[in-house]
VMD Tcl script that draws the C-alpha trace (Angstrom):
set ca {
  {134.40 115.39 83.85}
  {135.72 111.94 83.10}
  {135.73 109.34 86.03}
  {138.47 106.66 85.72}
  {137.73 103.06 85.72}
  {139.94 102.99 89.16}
  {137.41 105.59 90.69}
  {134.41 104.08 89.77}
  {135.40 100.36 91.02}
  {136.55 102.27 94.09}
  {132.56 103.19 94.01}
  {131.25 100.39 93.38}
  {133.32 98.70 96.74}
  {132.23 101.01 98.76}
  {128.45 100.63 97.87}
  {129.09 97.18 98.32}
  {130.16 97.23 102.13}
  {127.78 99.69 102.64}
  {124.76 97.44 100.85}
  {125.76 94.31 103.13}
  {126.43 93.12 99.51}
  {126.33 90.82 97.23}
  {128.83 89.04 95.06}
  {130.12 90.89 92.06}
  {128.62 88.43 89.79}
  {125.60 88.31 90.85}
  {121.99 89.76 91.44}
  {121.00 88.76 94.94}
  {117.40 91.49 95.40}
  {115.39 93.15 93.44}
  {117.48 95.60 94.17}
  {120.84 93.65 93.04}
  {121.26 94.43 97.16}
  {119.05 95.03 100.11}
  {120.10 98.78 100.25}
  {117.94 98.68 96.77}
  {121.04 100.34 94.93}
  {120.21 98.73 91.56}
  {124.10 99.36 90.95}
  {126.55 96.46 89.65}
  {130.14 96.26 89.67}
  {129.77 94.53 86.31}
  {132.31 96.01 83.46}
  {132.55 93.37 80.38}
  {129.44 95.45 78.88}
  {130.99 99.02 78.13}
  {130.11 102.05 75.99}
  {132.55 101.16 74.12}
  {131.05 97.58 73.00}
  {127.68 97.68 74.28}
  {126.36 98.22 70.54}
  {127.75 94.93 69.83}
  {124.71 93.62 72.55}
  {122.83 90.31 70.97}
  {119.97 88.51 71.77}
  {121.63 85.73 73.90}
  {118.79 83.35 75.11}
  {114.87 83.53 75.56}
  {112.66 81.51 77.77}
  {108.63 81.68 77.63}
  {107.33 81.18 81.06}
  {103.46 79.77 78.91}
  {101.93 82.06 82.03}
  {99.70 84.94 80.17}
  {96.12 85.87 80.49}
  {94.63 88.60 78.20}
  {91.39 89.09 80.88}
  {88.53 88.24 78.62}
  {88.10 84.63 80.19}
  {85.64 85.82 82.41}
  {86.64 86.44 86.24}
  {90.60 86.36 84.98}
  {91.98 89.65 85.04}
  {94.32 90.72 82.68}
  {98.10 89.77 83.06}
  {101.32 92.09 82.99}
  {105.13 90.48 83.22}
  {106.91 93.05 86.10}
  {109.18 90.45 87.47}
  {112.94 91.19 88.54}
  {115.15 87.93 88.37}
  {117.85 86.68 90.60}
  {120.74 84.95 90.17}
  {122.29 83.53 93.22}
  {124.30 80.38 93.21}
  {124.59 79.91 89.38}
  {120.84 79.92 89.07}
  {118.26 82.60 87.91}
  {114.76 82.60 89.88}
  {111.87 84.49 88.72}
  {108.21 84.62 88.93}
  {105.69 84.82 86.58}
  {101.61 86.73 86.69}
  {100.75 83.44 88.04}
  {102.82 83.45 90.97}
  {104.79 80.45 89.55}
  {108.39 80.16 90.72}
  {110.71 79.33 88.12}
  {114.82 78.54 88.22}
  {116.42 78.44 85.23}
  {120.05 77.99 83.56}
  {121.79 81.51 83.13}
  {123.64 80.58 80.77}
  {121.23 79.06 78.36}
  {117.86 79.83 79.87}
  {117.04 76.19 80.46}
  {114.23 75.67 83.40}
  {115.78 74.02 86.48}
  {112.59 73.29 88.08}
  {109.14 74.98 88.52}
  {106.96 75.48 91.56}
  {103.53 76.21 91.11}
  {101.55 77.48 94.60}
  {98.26 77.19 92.53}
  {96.73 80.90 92.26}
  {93.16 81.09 92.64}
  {93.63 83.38 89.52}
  {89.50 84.31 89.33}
  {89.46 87.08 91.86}
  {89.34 90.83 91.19}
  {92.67 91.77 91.46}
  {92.77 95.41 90.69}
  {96.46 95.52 89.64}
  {95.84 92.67 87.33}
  {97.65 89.83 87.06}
  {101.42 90.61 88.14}
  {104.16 90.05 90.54}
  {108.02 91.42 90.92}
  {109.62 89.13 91.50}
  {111.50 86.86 94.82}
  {113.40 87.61 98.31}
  {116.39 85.31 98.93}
  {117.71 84.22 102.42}
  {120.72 82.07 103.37}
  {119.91 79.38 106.39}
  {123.08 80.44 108.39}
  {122.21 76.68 110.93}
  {122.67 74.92 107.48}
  {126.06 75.77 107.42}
  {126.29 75.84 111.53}
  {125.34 71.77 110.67}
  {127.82 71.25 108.12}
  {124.88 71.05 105.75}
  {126.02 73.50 104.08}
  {124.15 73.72 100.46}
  {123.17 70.18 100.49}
  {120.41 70.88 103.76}
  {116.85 71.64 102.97}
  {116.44 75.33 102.31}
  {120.24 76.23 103.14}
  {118.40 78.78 100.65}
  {114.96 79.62 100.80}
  {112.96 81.82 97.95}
  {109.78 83.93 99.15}
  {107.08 85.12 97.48}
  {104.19 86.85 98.38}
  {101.21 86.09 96.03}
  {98.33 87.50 94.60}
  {95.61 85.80 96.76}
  {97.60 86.38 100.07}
  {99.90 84.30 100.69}
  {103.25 84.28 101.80}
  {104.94 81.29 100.29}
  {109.11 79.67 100.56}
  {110.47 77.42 98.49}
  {113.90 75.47 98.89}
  {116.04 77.34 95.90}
  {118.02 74.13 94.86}
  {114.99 71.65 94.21}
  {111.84 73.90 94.03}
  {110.09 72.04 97.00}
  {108.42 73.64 99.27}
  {109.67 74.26 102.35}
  {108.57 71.56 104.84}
  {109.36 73.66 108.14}
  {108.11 76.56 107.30}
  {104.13 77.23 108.02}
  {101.65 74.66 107.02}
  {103.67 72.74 104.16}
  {105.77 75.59 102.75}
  {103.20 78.35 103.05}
  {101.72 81.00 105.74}
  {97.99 82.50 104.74}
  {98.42 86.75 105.16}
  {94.14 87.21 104.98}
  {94.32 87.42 108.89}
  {93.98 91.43 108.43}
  {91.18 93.68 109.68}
  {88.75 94.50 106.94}
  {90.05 92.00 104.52}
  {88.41 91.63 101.40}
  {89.20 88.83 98.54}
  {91.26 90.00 95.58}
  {90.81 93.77 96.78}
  {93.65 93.04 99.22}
  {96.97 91.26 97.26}
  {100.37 91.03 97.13}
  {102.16 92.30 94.10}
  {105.87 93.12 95.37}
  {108.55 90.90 96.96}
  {109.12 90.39 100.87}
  {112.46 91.05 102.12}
  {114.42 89.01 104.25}
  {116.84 90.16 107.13}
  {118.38 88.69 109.93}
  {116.08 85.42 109.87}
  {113.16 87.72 109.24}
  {110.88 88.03 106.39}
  {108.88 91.15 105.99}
  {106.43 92.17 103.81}
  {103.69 94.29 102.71}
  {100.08 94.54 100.37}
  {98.85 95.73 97.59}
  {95.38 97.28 98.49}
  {92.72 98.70 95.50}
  {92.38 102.20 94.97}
  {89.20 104.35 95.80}
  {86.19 101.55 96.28}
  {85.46 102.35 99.53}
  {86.29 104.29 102.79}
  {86.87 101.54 104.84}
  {89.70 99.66 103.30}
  {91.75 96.47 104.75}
  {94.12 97.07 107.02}
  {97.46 97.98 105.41}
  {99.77 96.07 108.16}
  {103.31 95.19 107.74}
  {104.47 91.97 109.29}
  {107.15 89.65 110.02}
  {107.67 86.38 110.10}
  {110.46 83.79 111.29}
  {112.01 83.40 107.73}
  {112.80 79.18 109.16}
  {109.32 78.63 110.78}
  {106.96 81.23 109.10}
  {106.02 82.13 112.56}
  {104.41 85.73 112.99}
  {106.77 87.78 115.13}
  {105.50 91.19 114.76}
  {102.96 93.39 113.18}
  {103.07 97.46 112.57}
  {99.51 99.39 111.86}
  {100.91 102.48 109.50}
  {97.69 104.14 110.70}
  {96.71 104.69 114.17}
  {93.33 107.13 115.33}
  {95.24 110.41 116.38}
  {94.58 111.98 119.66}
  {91.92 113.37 120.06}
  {89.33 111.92 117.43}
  {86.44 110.17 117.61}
  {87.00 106.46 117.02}
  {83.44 106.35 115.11}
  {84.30 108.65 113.24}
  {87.70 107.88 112.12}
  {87.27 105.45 108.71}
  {89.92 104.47 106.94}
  {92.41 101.44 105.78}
  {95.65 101.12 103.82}
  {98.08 103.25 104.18}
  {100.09 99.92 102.71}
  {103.50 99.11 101.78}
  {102.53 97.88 98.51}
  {105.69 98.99 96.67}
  {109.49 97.45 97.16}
  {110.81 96.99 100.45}
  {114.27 97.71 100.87}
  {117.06 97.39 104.35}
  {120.08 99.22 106.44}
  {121.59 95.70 107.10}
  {124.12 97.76 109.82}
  {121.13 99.47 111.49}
  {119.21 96.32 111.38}
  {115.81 98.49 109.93}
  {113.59 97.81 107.19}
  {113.07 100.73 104.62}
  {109.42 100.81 104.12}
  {107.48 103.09 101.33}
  {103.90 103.49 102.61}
  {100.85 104.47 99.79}
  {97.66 106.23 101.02}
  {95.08 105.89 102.82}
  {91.56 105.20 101.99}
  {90.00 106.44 100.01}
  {92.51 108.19 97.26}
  {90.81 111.74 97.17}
  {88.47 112.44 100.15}
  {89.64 112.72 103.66}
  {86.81 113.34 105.44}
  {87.04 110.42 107.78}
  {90.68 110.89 108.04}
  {91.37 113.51 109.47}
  {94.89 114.91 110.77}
  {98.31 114.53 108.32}
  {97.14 110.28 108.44}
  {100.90 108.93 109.63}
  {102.52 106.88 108.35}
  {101.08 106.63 105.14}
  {102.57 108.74 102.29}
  {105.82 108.02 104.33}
  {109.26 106.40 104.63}
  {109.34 104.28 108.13}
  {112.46 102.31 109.52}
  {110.95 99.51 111.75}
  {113.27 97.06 113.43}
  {113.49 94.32 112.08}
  {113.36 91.83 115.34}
  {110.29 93.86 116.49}
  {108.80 96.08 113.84}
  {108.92 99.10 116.51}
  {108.94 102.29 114.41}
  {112.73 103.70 114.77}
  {111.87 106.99 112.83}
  {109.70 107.96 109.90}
  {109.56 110.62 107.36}
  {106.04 112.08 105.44}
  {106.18 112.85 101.89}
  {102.63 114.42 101.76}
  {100.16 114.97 104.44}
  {96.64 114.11 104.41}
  {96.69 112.96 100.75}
  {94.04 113.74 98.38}
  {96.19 112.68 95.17}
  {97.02 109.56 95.43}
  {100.85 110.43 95.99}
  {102.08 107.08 96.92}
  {105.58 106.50 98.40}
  {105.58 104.17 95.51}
  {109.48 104.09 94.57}
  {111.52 101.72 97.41}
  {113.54 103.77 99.36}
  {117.57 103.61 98.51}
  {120.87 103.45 101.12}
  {123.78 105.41 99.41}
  {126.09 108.00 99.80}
  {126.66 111.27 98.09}
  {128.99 114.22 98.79}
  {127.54 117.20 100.39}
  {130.01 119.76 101.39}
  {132.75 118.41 100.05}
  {132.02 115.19 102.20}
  {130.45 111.91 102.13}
  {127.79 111.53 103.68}
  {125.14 108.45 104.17}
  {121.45 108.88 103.14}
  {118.14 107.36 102.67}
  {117.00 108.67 99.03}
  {112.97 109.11 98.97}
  {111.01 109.74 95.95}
  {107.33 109.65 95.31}
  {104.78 110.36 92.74}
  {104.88 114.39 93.39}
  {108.42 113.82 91.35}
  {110.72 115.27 94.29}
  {113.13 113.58 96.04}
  {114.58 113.69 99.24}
  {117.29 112.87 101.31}
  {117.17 111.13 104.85}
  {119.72 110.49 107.71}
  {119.47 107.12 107.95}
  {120.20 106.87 111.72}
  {117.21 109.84 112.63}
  {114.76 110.39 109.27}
  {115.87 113.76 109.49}
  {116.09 115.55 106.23}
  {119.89 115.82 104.81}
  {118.84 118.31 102.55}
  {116.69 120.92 103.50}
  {112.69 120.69 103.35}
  {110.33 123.55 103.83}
  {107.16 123.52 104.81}
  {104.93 125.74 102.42}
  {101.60 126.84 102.26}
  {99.11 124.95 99.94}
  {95.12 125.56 98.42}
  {92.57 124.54 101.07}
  {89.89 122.61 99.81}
  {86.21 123.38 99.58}
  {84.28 120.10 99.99}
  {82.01 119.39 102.12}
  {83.70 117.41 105.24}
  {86.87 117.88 103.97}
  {89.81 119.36 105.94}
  {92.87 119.34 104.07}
  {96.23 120.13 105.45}
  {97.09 123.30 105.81}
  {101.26 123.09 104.34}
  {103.12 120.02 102.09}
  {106.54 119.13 102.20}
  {109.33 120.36 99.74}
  {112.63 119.82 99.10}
  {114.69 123.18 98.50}
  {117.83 121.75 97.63}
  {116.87 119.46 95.03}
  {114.59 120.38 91.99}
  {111.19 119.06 90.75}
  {112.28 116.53 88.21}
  {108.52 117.06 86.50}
  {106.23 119.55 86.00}
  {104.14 120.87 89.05}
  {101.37 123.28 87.28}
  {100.18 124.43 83.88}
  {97.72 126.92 83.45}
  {95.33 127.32 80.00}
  {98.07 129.34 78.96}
  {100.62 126.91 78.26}
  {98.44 123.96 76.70}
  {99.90 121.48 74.74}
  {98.42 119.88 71.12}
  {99.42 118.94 67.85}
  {96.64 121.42 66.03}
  {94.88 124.64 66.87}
  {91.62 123.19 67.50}
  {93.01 120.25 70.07}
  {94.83 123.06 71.89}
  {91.95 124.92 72.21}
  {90.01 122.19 73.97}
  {92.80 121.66 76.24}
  {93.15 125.31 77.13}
  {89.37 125.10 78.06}
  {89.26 122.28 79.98}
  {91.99 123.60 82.12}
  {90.29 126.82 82.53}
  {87.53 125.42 83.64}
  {88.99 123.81 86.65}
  {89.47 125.16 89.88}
  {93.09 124.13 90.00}
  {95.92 123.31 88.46}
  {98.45 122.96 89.98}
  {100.39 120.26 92.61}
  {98.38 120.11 95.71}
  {95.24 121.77 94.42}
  {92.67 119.85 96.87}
  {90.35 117.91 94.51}
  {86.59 119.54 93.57}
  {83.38 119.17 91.85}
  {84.25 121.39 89.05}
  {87.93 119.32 88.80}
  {91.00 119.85 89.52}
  {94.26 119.61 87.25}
  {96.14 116.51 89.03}
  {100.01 117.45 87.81}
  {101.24 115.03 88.44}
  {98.91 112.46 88.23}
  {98.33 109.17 89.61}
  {100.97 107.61 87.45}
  {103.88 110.11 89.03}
  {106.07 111.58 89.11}
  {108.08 108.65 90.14}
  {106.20 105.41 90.39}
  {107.59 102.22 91.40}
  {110.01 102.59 88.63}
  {111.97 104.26 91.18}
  {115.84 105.08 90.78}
  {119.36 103.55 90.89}
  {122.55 104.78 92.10}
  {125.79 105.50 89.85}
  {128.30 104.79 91.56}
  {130.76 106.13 89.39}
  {129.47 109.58 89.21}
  {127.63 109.54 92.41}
  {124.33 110.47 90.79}
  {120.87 109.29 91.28}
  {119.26 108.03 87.91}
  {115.82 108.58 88.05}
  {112.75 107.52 85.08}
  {110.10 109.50 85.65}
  {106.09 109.76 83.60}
  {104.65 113.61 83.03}
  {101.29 113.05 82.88}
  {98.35 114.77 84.62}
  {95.30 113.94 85.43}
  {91.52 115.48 85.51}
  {90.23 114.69 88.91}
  {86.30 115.47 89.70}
  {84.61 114.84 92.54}
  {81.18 114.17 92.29}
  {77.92 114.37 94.81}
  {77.08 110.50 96.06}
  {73.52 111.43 94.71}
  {74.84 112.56 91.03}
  {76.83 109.91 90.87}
  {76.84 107.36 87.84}
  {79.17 104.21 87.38}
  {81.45 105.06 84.41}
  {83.64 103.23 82.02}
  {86.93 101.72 83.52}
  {88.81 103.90 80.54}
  {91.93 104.09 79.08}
  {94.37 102.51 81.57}
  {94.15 103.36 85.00}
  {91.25 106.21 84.45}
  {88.43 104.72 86.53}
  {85.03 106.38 88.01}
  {84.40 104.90 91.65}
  {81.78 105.51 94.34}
  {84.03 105.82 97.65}
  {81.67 104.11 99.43}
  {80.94 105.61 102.74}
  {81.79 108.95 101.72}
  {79.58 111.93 100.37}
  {81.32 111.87 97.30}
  {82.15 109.72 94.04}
  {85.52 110.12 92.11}
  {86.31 110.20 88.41}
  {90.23 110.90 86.66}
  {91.42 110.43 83.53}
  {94.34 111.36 82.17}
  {93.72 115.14 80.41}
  {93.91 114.48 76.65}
  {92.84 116.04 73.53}
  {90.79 114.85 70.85}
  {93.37 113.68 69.32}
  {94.47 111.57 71.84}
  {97.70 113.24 73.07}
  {98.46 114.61 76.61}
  {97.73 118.30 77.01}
  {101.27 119.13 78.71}
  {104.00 119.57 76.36}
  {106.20 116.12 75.61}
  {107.94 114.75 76.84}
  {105.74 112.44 78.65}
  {108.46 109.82 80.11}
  {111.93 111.04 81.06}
  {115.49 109.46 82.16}
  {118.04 111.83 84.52}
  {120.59 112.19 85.89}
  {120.22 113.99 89.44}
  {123.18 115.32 91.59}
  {121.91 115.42 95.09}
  {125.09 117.12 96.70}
  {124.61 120.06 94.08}
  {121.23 120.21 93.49}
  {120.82 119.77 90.27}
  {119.75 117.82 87.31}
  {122.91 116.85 85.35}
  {121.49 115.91 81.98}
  {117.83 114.60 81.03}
  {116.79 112.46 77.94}
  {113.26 111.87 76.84}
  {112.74 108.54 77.55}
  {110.40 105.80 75.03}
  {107.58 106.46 72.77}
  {103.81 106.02 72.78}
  {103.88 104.88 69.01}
  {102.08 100.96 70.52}
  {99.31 102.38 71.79}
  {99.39 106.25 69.35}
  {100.47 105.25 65.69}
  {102.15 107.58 63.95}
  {102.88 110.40 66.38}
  {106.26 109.23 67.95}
  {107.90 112.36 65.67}
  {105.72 114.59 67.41}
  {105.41 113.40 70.64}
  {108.34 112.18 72.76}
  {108.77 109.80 76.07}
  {106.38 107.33 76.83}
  {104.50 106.41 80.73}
  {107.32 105.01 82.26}
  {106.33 101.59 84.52}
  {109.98 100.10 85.02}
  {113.02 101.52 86.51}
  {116.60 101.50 85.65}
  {120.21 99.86 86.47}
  {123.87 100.78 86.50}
  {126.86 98.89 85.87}
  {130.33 100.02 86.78}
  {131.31 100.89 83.60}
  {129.27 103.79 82.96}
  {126.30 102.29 81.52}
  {122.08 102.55 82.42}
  {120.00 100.03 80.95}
  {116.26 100.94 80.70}
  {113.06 99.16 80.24}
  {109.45 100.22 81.10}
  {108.50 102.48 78.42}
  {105.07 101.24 76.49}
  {107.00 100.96 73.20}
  {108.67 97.66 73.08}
  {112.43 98.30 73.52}
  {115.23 97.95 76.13}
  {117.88 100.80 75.79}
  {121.61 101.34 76.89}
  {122.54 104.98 78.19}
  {126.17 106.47 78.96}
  {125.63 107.28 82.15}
  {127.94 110.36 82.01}
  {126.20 112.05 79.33}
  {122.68 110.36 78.72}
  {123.33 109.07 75.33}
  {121.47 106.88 73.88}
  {124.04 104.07 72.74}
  {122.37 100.88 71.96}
  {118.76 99.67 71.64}
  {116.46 95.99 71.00}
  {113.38 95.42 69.84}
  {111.59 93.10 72.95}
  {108.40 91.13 71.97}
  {106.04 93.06 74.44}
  {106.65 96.03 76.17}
  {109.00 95.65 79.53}
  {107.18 96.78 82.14}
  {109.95 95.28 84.78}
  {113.39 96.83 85.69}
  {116.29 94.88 84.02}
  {118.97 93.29 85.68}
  {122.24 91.82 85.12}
  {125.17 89.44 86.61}
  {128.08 87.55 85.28}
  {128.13 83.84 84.39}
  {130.34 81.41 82.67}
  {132.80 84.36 82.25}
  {130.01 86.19 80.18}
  {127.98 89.29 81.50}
  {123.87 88.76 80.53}
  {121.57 91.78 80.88}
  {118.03 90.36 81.15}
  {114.65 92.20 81.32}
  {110.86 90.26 81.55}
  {109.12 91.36 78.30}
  {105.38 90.70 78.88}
  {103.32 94.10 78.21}
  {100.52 95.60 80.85}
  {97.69 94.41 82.90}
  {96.58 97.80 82.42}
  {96.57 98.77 78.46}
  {94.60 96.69 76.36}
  {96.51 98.22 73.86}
  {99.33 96.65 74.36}
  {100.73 93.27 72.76}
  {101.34 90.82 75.11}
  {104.44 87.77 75.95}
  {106.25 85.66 78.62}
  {109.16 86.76 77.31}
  {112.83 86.56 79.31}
  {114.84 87.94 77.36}
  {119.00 88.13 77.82}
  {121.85 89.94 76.00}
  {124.96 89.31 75.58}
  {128.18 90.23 74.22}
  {128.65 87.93 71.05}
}
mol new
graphics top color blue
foreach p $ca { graphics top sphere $p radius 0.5 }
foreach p [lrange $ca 0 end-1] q [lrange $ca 1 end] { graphics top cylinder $p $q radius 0.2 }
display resetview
């Protein structure tokens, strides 16, 4: 059914009272708003001339390390821009703040908060990007844009810091901490480079929030993965929330864990006055032993209160992970028709691939989630919960098992090693509890949906959602059997979980050839209709041709590590696929309708505003800090009409 260009600006109003919202022409959070819509009311760029799209301006940020200077991990370019005020801001691997011209790509100014850049960052080099806030005492003053930090840029950095800058000079801001910057190491357990900062704070109400970024696996006892926040004027501390508490009951000596961390994008109810928090796992990834109980509030969605960080209500995606099945996508404030009316929601998605729908006010599922029965592991120690979580409403948008039966290759002989190496596994399917003989991971610790996360059309009142099919082999192996492996092929690792009886290994399940063993394709872009419960259309999304020459005919859709937008007039643009291109989709029908060729791969969601009377689309083109495979840039790339 066609939507009218009446209807869909209609939309697009609507999101933008309920967002708290931003100017039409502009791109004010990561999220374009703090409801983390991702949706513009943009329309100069349409289906019908978006394959006129050129290559408008491109600015190299000079900021790239390729990790064989020794102690210098690799770097990856994940920023998301902002344009506020007729500047752009963005950051770059180094934690450098940049502002340039959006018309021309000219650099402003440049603040540099001097990374200690030789620490073992296990995400690599990266950051996404900035959180804005407006002084409202510099206009109270008559100040106005003129006062110091009448705007004020925050970033949280690599080697844990939480730093604001003033947006119109680049200075740091003189009232805020010790010279501009507040030090975020005060956490129990902390440990140099293993505990970082990778996302952006948010900022609400004069209060800055934000998370971590904790490594995977290393140990039992990992930092702490508190969420704070601080006077966004004075950087003073003004709350702190522990997503994991000792449940009744248990011994305190024998209750070992950490993280549970909000390492993925914050997002806000502006009305409510809550931050929307997406909470990983906790430590370590795949034995629970010291854990035990469902582990709340990691795996979750929390609202805290902004003013206090006291919990309002909270929602768990999985219990008692064993998968790593981060809450990594940022939760999203909408509204969809259910029942022939509209109602307001809190959209949740996580690497499992299912999404879910929250009352906002309560955490109470919209749509209705059942509680089913799941495999119980075997391990020694382990206690794994009983039943998971699962949407009934809406479908898996991925794969959840494949047995031997259904292996995927390119030749008789690679399908026959994938058929045995599922077979000999003692699951293989979602929520199969991890085992020495190995389990199937589907999906693995990629997703599902990763921090790629989902945007909201507006127009059609669908959820667009990129999502990565690719499982994992997950072993578990004896402390005393254990051997330190190879780091492997992106984020396959072997780790001893220190404290525990038992060593992990996963790797991605490939054949000899190279290729996944599930059938392609291995990235995906959809459409979702939450009200009906159903996937509207589905593309495959990218290619794997960078890192797998010569099999894009065979194999479609790529690892997808980048989400997407929507403008108002129908369209999705789409990064994040390991191939280097940006793409245009109708957002009615999925079609593919324009294209570029980026220097590096764009592992970063695009964005887009209006300036000079000319709509940009922009998207940071820098490669991974994960795939040596991949080329690499500091690329900023935007489009424009010509």
């Amino acid at each position: 059914m066609r939507v009218s260009m009446r209807a869909m600006m209609l939309g697009a109003a609507m999101l933008a009272l309920a967002a708290g919202a931003a100017r039409a022409d502009e791109w004010g959070a990561y999220g374009r708003d703090l409801a983390g819509t991702r949706f513009s009311p943009l329309t100069q760029i349409t289906p019908a001339n978006v394959a006129s799209l050129k290559p408008s301006w491109t600015f190299h940020t000079g900021d790239i390390s390729d990790g064989k200077t020794r102690g210098v991990p690799r770097s990856g370019f994940e920023t998301t821009p902002l344009m506020l005020d007729g500047k752009m801001f963005l950051t770059t691997p180094f934690n450098r703040v940049i502002a340039l011209d959006p018309t021309t790509g000219r650099q402003l100014w440049a603040f540099d908060p001097k990374l200690d850049r030789a620490k073992p960052y296990g995400d690599g080099l990266i950051n996404r990007g900035l959180a804005a806030w407006r002084d409202p005492q510099a206009a109270k003053k008559g100040a106005g844009k003129g006062a110091v930090c009448a705007m004020t840029l925050f970033e949280a950095t690599l080697d844990a810091r939480l730093v604001a800058v003033d947006a119109a000079t680049g200075a740091a801001c003189p009232g805020f901490g010790d010279k501009g910057e507040v030090s975020l190491r005060d956490v129990a357990r902390y440990i140099p480079g293993q505990y970082h900062m990778t996302s952006p704070p948010i900022a609400l109400d004069g209060v800055v929030v934000v998370g971590s970024a904790i490594d995977d696996n290393s140990r039992a006892a990992m930092p702490s993965g508190v969420v704070r926040g601080f006077d966004a004027r004075t950087g003073k501390q003004l709350w702190a929330w522990e997503p994991l508490q000792t449940p009744a009951g248990a011994n305190p000596g024998n209750w070992n864990t950490g993280a549970g961390n909000a390492w993925s994008v914050l997002s806000a109810d502006a009305k409510r006055h809550l931050v929307l928090v997406p909470t990983g796992s906790a430590s370590p990834d795949y034995w629970g032993g010291l854990r035990p109980g469902d582990n709340r509030w990691a795996n979750s969605v929390v609202a805290l209160d902004v003013k206090t960080g006291k919990l309002k209500w909270g929602f768990q995606l999985v219990h008692h992970d064993l998968w790593d099945y981060d809450t990594a996508a940022a939760p999203m404030l909408t509204s969809f028709k259910l029942k022939g009316r509209s109602v307001q929601a809190v959209i949740a998605g996580n690497k499992t691939g299912m999404v879910f729908a929250l009352d906002p006010a309560t955490g109470k599922p919209l749509l209705p989630v059942e509680e089913r029965p799941v495999p119980q592991s075997t391990l020694y120690g382990e206690k794994s919960s009983p039943t998971q979580p699962f949407p009934t409403a809406t479908p898996a948008l991925i794969p959840q098992s494949q047995g031997p039966e259904a292996a995927w290759a390119i030749s008789e002989p690679d399908r026959k090693f994938c058929a045995d190496a599922i077979s000999a596994m003692s699951g293989h399917a979602m929520f199969s509890p991890p085992s020495e003989e190995g389990i199937l991971a589907i999906p693995g610790n990629v997703g599902g949906i990763n921090w790629s996360g989902f945007a909201w059309d507006g127009g059609h009142g669908r959820l667009i959602v990129s999502v990565t099919n690719l499982p994992a082999k997950v072993r578990m192996i004896p402390a005393a059997k254990f051997v330190k492996g190879d780091r492997g092929y992106l984020r396959a690792e072997t780790t001893m979980q220190m404290g525990t009886p038992f060593a992990m290994s996963r790797d991605f399940l490939r054949a000899p050839s190279g290729l996944p063993c599930i059938k392609p394709p291995f990235g995906e872009l959809m459409a979702v209709d939450l009200g009906a419960g159903k996937i509207v259309w589905r593309v495959p999304l990218g290619a794997l041709e960078e890192v797998a020459p010569g099999v894009s005919h065979l194999a479609k859709g790529s690892i997808v590590l980048g989400g997407p937008i929507v403008t108002a007039s129908g369209l999705i643009f789409q990064g994040g696929t390991m191939d280097r291109t940006l793409r245009a989709f109708s957002a009615e029908t999925g079609k593919e309708l324009w294209s570029a060729e980026l220097p590096a791969s764009a592992h970063a969601t695009p964005m887009t505003y209006q300036a000079g009377g000319k709509q940009y689309v922009v998207i940071a083109a820098g490669g991974s800090a994960k795939a040596d495979e991949e080329r690499q840039s500091d690329s900023i790339v935007a489009y424009a009409l010509p």
